[in-house]
C-alpha positions as CSV (number, residue, x, y, z in Angstrom):
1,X,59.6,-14.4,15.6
2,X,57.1,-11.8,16.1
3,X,57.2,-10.7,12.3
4,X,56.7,-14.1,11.5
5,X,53.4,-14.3,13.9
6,X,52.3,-10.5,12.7
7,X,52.4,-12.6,9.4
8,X,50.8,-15.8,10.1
9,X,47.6,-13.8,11.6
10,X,47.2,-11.3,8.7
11,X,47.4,-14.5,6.3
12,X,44.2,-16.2,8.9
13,X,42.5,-13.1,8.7
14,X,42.6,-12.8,4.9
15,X,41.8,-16.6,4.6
16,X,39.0,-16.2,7.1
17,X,37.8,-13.1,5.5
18,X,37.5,-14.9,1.7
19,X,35.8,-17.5,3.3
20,X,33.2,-15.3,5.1
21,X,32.6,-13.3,1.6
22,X,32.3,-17.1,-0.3
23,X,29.9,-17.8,2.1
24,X,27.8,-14.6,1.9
25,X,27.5,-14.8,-2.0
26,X,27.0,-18.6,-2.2
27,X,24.4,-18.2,0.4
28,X,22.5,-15.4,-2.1
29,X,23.1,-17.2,-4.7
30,X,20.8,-20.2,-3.3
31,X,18.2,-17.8,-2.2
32,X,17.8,-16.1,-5.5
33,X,17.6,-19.6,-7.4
34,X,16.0,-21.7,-5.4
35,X,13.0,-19.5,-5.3
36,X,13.0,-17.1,-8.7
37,X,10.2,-19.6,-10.7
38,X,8.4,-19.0,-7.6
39,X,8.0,-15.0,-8.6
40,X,5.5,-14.3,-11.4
41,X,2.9,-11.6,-12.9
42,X,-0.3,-10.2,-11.5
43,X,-2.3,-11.7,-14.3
44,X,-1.3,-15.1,-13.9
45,X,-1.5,-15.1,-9.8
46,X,-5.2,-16.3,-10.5
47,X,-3.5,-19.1,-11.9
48,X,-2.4,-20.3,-8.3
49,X,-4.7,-22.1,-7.0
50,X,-6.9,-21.4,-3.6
51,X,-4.6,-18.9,-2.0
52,X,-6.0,-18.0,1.2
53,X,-4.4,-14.1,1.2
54,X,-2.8,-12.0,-0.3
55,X,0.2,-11.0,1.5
56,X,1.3,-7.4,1.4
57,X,4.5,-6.2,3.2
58,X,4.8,-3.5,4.9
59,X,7.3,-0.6,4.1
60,X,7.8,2.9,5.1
61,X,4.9,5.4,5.6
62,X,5.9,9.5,5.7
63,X,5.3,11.3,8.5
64,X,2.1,12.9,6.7
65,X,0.1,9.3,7.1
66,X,1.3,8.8,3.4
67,X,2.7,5.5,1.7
68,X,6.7,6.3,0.5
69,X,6.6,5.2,-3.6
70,X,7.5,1.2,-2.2
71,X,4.8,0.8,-0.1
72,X,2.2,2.6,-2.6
73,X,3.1,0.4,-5.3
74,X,2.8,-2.8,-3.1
75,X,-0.7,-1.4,-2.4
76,X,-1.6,-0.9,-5.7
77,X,-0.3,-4.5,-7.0
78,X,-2.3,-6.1,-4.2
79,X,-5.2,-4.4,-4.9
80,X,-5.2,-5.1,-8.2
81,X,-4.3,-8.9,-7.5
82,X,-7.5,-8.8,-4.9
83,X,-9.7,-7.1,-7.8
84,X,-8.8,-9.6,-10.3
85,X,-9.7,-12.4,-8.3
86,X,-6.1,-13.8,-7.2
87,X,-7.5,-14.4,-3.3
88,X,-10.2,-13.7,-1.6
89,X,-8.4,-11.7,1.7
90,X,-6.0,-9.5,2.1
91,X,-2.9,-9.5,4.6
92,X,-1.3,-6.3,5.8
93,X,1.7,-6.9,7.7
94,X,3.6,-4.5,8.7
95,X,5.6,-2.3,11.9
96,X,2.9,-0.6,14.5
97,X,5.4,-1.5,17.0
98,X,4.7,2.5,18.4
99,X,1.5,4.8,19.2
100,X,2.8,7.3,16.5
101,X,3.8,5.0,13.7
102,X,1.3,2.9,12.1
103,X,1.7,1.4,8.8
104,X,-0.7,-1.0,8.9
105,X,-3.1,1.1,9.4
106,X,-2.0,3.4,6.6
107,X,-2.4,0.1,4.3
108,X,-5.7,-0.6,5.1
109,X,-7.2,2.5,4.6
110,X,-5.6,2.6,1.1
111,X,-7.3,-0.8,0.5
112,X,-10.4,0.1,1.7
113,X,-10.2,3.8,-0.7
114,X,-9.7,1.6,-3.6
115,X,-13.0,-0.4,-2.9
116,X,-12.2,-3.6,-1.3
117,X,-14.3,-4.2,1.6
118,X,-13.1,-3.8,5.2
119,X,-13.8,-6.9,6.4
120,X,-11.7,-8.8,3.7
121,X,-8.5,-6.9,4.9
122,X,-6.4,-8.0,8.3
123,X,-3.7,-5.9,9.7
124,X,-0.8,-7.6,11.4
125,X,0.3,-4.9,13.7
126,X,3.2,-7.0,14.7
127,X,5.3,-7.6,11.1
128,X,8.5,-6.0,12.3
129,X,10.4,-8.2,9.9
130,X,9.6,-10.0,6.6
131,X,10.3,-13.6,8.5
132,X,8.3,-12.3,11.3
133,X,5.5,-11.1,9.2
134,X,5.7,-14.8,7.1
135,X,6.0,-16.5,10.7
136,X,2.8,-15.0,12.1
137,X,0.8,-15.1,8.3
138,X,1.2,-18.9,9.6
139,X,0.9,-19.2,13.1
140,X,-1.4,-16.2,13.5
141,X,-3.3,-16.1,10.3
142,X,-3.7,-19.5,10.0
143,X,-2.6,-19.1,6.2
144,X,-1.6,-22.4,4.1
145,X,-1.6,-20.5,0.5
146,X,0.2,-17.1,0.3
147,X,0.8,-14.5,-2.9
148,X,3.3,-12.4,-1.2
149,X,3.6,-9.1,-2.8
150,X,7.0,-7.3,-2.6
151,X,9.5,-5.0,-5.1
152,X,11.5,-7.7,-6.5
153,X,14.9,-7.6,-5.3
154,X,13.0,-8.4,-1.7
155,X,10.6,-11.5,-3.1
156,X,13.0,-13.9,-3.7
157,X,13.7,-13.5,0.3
158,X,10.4,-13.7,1.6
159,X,9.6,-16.7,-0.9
160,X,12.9,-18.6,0.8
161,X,10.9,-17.7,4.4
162,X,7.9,-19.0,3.1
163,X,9.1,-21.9,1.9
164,X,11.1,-22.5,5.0
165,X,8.1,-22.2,7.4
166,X,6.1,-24.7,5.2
167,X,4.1,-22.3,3.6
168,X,3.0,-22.5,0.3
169,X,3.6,-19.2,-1.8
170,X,4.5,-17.9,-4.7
171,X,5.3,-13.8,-5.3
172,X,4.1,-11.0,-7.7
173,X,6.8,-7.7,-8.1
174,X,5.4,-4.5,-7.2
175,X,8.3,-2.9,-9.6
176,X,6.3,0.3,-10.7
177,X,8.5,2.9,-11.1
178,X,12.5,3.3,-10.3
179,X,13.4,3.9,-6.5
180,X,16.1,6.3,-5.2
181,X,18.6,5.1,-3.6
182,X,18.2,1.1,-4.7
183,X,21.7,0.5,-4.5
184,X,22.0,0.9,-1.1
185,X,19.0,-1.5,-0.5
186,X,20.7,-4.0,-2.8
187,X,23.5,-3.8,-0.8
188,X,21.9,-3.8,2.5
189,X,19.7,-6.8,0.7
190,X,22.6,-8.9,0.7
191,X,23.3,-9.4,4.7
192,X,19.0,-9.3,5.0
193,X,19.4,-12.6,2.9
194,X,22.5,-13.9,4.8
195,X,20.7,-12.9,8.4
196,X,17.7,-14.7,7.1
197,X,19.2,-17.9,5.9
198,X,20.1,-18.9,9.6
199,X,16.6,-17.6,10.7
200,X,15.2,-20.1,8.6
201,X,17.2,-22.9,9.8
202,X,17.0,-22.2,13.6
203,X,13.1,-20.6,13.6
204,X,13.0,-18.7,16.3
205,X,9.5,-17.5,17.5
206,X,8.7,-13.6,16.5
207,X,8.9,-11.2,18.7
208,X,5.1,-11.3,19.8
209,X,2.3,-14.0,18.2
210,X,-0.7,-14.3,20.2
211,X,-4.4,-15.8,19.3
212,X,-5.5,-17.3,16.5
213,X,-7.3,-14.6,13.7
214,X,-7.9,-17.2,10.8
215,X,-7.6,-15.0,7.7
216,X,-10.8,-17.1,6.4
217,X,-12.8,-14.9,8.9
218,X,-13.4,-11.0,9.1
219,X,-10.9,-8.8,9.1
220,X,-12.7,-6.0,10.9
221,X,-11.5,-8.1,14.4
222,X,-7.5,-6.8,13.4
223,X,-8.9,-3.3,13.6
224,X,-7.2,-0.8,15.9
């Protein structure tokens, strides 16, 4: 009798399990296809239309005040997206969520070292997570027209955000160079896009929004 119990669980459990792993990989699946004609190349972003910003999310920054390689190359790409003409403001989202960690702050002054002018960059202090970053480019930002820029393997998420939220975006790869230790962020990718896919059906509010800073306006007012 108990054997035949011990047995009947394990065989739930397995069935339960297969289910839960079907539903992660059909769930990716979606993601990735629904959105990849969305993702194209820095010379044809111009070809977009009236995007109000250009969309740059935030990654990690050393403990030097430096960009790692993922952030550095999502600096360049958006620079060179602003330069050619793509938008006519940039967004800089990312996590200042403590005194002494500041990437947004870090991103701006790149921006403003290549030549773009500090008013035509905002910081949003408060991206602590690419559907909070996409929620608040909405709600705080005021923006309609997005070109999100991202490493590819992350795009095809923040498109499926933006889509979500009603935002109208399309996404240029900041692949430049090979990254150590991408199979662990593939991986860790995987439940980001699961955790995400119920975000976007429940939309829940970010963790702080605030006033209105219309992205259309000077940027200088998101300064520390």
């Amino acid at each position: 009798m108990l054997k035949r119990l011990f047995r009947r669980i394990i065989i739930t459990c397995l069935i339960l399990g297969a289910l839960g792993a079907a539903a992660v990989v059909l769930i990716n699946v979606h993601i990735i296809t629904s959105t990849k004609d969305q993702v194209t190349i820095l010379q044809k972003a111009a070809e977009f239309g009236e995007a109000d910003c250009i969309l740059v999310l935030g990654a990690g920054v050393r403990a030097d005040g430096t960009p790692s390689h993922m952030l550095e190359d999502r600096l360049k790409t958006g620079v060179a997206l602003f330069q050619n003409n793509a938008a006519p403001k940039m967004l800089m989202s990312g996590d200042h969520g403590r005194t002494d960690y500041n990437e947004v702050a870090v991103m701006k002054d790149f921006a403003v070292t290549a030549g773009i002018d500090s008013s035509d960059i905002f910081m949003d202090h408060a991206g602590f997570s690419t559907y909070e970053s996409l929620y608040r480019a909405r709600d705080v930002f005021q923006a309609e027209h997005v070109i999100i820029v991202s490493q590819g393997y992350h795009l095809y998420r923040a498109l499926y955000i933006a889509n979500s939220l009603g935002l109208d975006a399309v996404g240029v790869s900041a692949d430049l160079r090979t990254y150590a230790g991408q199979s662990m962020r593939d991986i860790r990718e995987v439940a980001a896009r699961t955790k995400d896919f119920f975000m976007c059906i429940f939309h829940p509010k970010p963790t702080y929004l605030g006033d209105a800073i219309p992205v259309s306006g000077n940027g200088d007012l998101t300064n520390d």
